[in-house]
C-alpha positions as CSV (number, residue, x, y, z in Angstrom):
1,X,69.4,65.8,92.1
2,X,70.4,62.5,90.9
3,X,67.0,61.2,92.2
4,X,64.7,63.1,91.2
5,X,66.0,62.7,87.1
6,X,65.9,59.0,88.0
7,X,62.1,59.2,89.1
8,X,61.5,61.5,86.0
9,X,62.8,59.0,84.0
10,X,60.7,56.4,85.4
11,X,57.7,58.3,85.2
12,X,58.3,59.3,81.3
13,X,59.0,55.3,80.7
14,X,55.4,54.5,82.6
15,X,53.4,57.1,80.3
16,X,55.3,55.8,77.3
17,X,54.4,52.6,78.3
18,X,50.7,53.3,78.5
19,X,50.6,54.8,75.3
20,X,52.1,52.1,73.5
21,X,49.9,49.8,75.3
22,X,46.4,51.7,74.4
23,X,47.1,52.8,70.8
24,X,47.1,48.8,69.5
25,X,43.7,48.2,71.8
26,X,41.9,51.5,70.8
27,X,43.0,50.2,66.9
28,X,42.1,46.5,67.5
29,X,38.7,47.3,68.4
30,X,38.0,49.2,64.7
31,X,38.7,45.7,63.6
32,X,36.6,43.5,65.7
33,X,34.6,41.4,63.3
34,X,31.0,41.5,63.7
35,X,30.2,37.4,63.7
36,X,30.4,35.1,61.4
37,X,27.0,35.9,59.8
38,X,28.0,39.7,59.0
39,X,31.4,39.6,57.1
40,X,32.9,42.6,56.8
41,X,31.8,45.3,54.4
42,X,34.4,46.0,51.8
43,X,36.9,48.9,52.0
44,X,36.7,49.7,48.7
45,X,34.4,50.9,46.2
46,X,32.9,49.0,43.6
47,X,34.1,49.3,39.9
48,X,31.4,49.1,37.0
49,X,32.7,45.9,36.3
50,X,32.1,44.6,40.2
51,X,28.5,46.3,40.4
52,X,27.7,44.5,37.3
53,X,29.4,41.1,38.6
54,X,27.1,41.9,41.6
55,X,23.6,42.0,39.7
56,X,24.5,39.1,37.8
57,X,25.0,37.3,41.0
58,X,21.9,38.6,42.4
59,X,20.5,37.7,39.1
60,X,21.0,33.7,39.5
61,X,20.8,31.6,36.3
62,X,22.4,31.9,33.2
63,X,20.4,31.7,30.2
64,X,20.7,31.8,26.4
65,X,18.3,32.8,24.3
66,X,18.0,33.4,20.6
67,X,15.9,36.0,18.8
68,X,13.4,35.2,17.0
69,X,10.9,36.9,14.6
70,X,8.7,39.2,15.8
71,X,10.4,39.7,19.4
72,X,11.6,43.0,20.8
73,X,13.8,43.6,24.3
74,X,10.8,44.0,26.1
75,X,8.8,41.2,24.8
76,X,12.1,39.2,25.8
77,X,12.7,40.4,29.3
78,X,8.8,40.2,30.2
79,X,9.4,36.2,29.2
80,X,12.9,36.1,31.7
81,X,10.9,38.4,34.6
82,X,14.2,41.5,33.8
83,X,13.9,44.5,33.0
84,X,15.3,45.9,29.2
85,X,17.8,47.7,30.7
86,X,19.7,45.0,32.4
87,X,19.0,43.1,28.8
88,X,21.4,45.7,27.4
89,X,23.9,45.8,29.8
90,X,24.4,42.1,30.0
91,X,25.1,42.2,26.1
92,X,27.0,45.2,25.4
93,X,23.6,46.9,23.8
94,X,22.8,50.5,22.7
95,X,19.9,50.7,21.3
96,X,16.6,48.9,21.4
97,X,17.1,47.2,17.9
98,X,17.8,43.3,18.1
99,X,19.1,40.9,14.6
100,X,16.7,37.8,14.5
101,X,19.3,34.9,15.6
102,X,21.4,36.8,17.9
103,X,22.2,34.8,20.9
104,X,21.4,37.2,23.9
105,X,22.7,36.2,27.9
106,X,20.2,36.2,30.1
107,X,20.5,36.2,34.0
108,X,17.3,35.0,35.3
109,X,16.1,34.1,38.8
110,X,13.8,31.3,39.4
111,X,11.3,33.1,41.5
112,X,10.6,35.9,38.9
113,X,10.6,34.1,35.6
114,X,8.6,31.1,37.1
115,X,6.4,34.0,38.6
116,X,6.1,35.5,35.1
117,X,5.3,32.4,33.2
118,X,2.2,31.6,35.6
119,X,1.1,35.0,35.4
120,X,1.0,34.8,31.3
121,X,-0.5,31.5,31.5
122,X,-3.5,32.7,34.0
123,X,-4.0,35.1,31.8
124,X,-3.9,33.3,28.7
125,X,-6.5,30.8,30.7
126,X,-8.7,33.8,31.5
127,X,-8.4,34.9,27.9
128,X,-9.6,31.5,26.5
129,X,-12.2,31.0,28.9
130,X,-13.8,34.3,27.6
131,X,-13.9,33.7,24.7
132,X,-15.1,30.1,24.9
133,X,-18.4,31.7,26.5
134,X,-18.8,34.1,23.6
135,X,-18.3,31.3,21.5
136,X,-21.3,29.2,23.4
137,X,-23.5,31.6,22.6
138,X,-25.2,31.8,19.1
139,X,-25.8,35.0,17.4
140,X,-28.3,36.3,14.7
141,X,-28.9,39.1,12.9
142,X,-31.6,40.6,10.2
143,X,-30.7,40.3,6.7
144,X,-32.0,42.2,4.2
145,X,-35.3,41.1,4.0
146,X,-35.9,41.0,7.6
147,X,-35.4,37.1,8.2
148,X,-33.5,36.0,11.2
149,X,-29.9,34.4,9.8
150,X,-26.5,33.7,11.7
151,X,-24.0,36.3,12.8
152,X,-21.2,34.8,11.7
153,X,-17.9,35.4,14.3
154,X,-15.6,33.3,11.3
155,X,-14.2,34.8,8.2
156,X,-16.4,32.6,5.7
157,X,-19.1,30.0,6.0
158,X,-21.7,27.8,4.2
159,X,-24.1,25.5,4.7
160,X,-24.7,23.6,1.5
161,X,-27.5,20.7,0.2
162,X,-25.4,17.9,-1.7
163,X,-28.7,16.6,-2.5
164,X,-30.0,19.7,-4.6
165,X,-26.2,21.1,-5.2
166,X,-28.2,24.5,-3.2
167,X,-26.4,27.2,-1.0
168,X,-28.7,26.9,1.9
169,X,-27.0,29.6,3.6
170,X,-23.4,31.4,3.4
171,X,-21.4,34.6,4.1
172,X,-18.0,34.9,2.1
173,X,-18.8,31.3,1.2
174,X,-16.8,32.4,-2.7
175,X,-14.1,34.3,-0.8
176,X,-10.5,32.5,-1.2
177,X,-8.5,31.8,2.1
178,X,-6.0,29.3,3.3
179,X,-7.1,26.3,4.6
180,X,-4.5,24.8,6.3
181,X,-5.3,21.1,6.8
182,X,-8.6,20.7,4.9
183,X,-6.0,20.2,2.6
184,X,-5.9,16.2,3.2
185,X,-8.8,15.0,2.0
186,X,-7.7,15.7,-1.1
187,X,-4.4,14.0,-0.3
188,X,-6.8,11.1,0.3
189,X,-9.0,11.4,-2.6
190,X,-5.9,11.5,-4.9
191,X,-4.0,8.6,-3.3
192,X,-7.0,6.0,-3.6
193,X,-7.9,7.1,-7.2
194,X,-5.0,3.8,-8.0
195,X,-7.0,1.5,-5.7
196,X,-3.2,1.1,-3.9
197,X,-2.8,-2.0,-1.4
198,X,-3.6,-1.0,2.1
199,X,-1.7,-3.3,3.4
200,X,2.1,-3.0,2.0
201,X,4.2,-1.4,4.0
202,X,5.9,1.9,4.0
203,X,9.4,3.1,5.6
204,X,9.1,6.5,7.0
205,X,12.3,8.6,5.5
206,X,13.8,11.6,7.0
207,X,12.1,14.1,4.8
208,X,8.8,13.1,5.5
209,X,9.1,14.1,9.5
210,X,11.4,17.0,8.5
211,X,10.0,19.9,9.9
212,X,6.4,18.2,10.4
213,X,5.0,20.3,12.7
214,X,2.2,17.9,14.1
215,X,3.2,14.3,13.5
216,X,3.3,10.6,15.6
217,X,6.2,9.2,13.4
218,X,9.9,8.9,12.7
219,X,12.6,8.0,10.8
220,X,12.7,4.7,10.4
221,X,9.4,3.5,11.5
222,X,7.9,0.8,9.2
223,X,3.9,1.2,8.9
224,X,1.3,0.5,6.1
225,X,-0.8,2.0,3.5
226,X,-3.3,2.2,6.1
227,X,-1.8,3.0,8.9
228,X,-0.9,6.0,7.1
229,X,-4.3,7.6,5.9
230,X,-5.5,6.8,9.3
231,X,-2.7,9.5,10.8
232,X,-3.7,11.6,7.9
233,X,-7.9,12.1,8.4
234,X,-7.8,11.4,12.5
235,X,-4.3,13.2,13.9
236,X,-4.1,15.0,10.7
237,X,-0.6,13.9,10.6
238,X,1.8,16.1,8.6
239,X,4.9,13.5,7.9
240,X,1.9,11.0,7.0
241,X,0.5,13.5,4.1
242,X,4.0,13.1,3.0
243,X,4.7,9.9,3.1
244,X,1.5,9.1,1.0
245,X,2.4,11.5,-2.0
246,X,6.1,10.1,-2.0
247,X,5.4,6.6,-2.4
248,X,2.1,7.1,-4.5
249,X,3.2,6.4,-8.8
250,X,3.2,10.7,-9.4
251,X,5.9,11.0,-6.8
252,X,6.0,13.9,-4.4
253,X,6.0,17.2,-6.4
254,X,4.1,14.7,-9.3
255,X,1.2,13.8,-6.6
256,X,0.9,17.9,-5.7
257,X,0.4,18.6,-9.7
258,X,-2.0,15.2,-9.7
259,X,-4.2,17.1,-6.6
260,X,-4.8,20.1,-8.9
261,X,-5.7,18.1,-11.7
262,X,-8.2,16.7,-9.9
263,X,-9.6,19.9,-8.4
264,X,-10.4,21.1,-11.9
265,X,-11.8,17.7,-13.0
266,X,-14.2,18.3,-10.1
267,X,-15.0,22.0,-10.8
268,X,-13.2,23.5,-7.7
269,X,-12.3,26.5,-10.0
270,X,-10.6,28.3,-7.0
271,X,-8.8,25.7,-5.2
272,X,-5.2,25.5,-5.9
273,X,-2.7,22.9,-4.2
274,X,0.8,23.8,-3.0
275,X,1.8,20.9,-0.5
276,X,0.1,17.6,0.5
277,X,-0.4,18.5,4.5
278,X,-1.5,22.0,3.9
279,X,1.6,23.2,6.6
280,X,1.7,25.8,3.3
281,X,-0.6,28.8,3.6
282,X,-0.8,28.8,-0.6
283,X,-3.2,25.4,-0.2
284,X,-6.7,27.8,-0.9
285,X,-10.2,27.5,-1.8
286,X,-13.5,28.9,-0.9
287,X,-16.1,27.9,1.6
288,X,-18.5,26.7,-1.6
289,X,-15.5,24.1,-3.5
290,X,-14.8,23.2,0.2
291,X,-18.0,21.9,0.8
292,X,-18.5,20.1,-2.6
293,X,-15.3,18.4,-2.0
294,X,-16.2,17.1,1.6
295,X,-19.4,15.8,0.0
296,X,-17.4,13.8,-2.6
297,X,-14.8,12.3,-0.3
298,X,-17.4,11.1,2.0
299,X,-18.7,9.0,-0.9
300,X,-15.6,6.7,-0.4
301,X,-16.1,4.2,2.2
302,X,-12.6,3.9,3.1
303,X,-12.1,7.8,3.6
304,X,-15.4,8.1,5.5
305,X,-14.8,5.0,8.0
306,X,-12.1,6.7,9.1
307,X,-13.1,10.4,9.6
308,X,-15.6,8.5,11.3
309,X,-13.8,7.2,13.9
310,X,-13.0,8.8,17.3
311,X,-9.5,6.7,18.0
312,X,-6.9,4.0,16.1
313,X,-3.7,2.3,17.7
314,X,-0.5,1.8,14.9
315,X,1.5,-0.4,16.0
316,X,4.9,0.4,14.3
317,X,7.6,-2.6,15.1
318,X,7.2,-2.7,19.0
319,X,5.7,0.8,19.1
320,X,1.9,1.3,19.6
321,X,0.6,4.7,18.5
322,X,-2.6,5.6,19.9
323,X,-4.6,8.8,18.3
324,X,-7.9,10.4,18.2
325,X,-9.8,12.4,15.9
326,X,-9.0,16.5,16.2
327,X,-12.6,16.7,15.1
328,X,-14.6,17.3,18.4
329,X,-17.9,16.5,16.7
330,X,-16.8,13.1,16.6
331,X,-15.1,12.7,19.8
332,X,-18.4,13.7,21.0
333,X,-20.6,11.6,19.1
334,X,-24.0,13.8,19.8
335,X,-23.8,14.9,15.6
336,X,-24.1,12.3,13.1
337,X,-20.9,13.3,11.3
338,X,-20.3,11.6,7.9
339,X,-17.0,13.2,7.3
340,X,-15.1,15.7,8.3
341,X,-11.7,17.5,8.5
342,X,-10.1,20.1,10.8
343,X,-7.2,22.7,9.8
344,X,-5.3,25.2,11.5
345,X,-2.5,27.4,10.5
346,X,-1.8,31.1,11.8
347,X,-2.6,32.4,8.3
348,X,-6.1,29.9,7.8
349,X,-7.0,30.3,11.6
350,X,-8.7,27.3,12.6
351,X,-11.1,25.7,9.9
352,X,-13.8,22.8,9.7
353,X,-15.2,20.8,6.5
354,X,-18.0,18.1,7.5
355,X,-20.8,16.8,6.3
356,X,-23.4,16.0,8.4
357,X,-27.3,14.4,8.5
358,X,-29.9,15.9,10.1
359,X,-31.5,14.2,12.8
360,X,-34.5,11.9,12.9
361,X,-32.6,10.5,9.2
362,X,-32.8,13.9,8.1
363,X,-31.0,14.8,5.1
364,X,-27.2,15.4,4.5
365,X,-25.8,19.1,4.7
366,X,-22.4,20.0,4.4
367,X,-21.4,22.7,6.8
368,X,-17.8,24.8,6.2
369,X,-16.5,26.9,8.4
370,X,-13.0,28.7,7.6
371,X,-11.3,31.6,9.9
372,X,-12.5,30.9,13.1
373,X,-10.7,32.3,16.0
374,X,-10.2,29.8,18.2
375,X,-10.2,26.0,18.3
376,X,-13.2,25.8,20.3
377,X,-14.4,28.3,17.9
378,X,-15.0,26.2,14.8
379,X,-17.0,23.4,16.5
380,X,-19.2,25.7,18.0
381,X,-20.0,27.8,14.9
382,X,-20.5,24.4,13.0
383,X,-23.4,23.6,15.9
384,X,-25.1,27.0,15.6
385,X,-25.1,26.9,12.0
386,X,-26.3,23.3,12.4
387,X,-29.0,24.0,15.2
388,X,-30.3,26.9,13.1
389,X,-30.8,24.9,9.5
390,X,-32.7,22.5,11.7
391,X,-35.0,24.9,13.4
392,X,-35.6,26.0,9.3
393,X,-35.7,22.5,8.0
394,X,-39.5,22.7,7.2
395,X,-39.3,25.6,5.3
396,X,-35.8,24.1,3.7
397,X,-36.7,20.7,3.2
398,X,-40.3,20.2,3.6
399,X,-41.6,17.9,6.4
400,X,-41.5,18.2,9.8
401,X,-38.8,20.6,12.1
402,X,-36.0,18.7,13.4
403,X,-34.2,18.3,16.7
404,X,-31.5,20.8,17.6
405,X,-27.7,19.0,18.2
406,X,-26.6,19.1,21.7
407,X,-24.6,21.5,23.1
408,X,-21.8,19.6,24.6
409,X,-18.5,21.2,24.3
């Protein structure tokens, strides 16, 4: 009797002793980790706050970015390469309305917004290449009484005989538009009414580079007379159009009423001045006072030389500034230019003022072309405009036709 328990009891202790020893491997083996490359998954689920911690991460680089005029939340997460929605939730938003200035975090990853940027600048390549071939190719219509004329793609144009003071050929040529940096040959014109020495020498001051825009100088820099009406007619230097008017005997805001005097003393009776670069969209005139005034600059020596030219080094202290013209009938040199001026703002669109000779030592015409739509644009409607008068130039002039300029872009 006593035996038998005791082997019971042994028995009992063995089972118990299994058990105790398989619970801890059967729960061990939940555990097992699966490597060091595959951590284990958490066992809880993700709060609001951790998903969103978890698309950030996913995100990669912080960003800041400001809003400014004229962008929206998509317009804004097409430039990151996000999505409007993760735009929101990044910066608390609710709806899809945005302050200009607000500073909005954006999370960014290098593959998509890189990815997004080439994408917008293939296209915008595509875009430009498009329309530099419709540009290349001239186009004519019928006027009224059945002659062949130019189809103009600009807003205005003229072609104009200083010789006979005649309107050879326009469309919108009175119409009054911005002009954007035509503006400067005025600038010119009005500073060497004095006959000013070219050679003293002029500090550039804070407010002349201020907001500039387009300019080679800074504060500080010590150039000349000369130095600075070359910037003006070849880079079409903003901070040098403002450098010229502060040091000329009006004084800045004297020198702007000075430019308007002299636009009525020349009969431009709708060209009104408002700044001496033309960065201002209230600097207007026509097509018809812009081609007058072209002609009358271009009878100073010292303006034409330098519209003339197709590059000029400044040397300011140890600093050499090297430029070239932004008129790409000079830089080209197949057009006998004898002045000219480019101009672009967004409300001008890009603009062109020259005066040009026929070939064969044909005679002058001054050609104006305002609202273009492209850079390109305005060069190219010059040379149709120009290759047309000289298929005409017998029945214009008298003589024999001319030769056509070269098409060279």
């Amino acid at each position: 009797m006593t035996k038998a328990r005791v082997h019971r009891s042994i028995q009992l202790l063995g089972i118990a002793a299994f058990v105790l020893w398989a619970l801890p491997a059967a729960h061990a083996q939940v555990a097992v980790p699966r490597g060091p490359s595959e951590p284990q998954a958490p066992l809880s689920l993700e709060t609001i706050n951790q998903v969103s911690t978890s698309a950030v991460g996913a995100a990669g680089q912080k960003a800041t970015h400001t809003v400014r005029r004229g962008e929206t939340l998509y317009s804004i997460a097409r430039r990151y390469g996000t999505s409007v929605a993760s735009l929101k939730a990044w910066n608390g938003l609710q709806g899809n309305s945005i302050r200009v200035g607000r500073r909005l975090t954006v999370y960014t990853s290098g593959g998509s917004a890189t990815q997004a940027r080439r994408s917008t600048r293939t296209s915008r390549r595509a875009a430009a290449a498009v329309a530099l071939r419709d540009a290349q190719e001239p186009r004519f219509k019928l006027d009224e009484n059945g002659a062949t004329v130019p189809d103009l793609r600009a807003e205005a144009a003229i072609i104009y005989s200083p010789e006979t003071g005649k309107v050879l050929w326009e469309e919108n040529a009175q119409d009054q538009r911005s002009i954007a940096s035509i503006t400067k040959i005025m600038t010119a014109a009005v500073f060497l009414e004095d006959d000013p020495d070219l050679t003293r020498d002029v500090v550039i001051q804070r407010a002349d580079v201020l907001r500039a825009s387009t300019t080679y100088l800074r504060a500080g820099y010590k150039v000349t007379n000369s130095d600075l009406l070359h910037l003006l007619l070849i880079a079409s230097d903003n901070a040098a159009a403002r450098a010229l008017a502060r040091i000329s005997p009006y004084g800045s805001q004297g020198f702007i009423v000075r430019m308007n005097e002299k636009a009525a003393e020349l009969g431009l009776t709708n060209t009104h001045y408002a700044d001496p670069s033309g960065l201002l969209s209230e600097n207007v005139s026509t097509a018809y006072d812009m081609a007058r005034l072209i002609t009358h600059v271009a009878s100073d020596q010292r303006i034409a030389q330098i519209m003339q030219k197709q590059h000029h080094s400044i040397h300011a202290g140890r600093r050499t500034i090297n430029i070239h013209s932004t008129n790409q009938l000079v830089m080209n040199g197949d057009v006998d230019v004898l002045g000219g001026k480019t101009g672009f703002i967004r409300k001008a669109g890009y603009c062109l003022a020259t005066l040009l000779r026929l070939p064969q030592g044909g005679p002058q015409v001054a050609v104006v072309v305002l609202g273009a739509r492209s850079n390109a644009g305005r060069f190219w409607e010059t040379r149709h405009l120009f290759n047309w008068l000289s298929s005409k130039a017998q029945d214009l002039f008298g003589g024999t036709p001319v030769e056509a300029a070269g098409v060279n872009n």
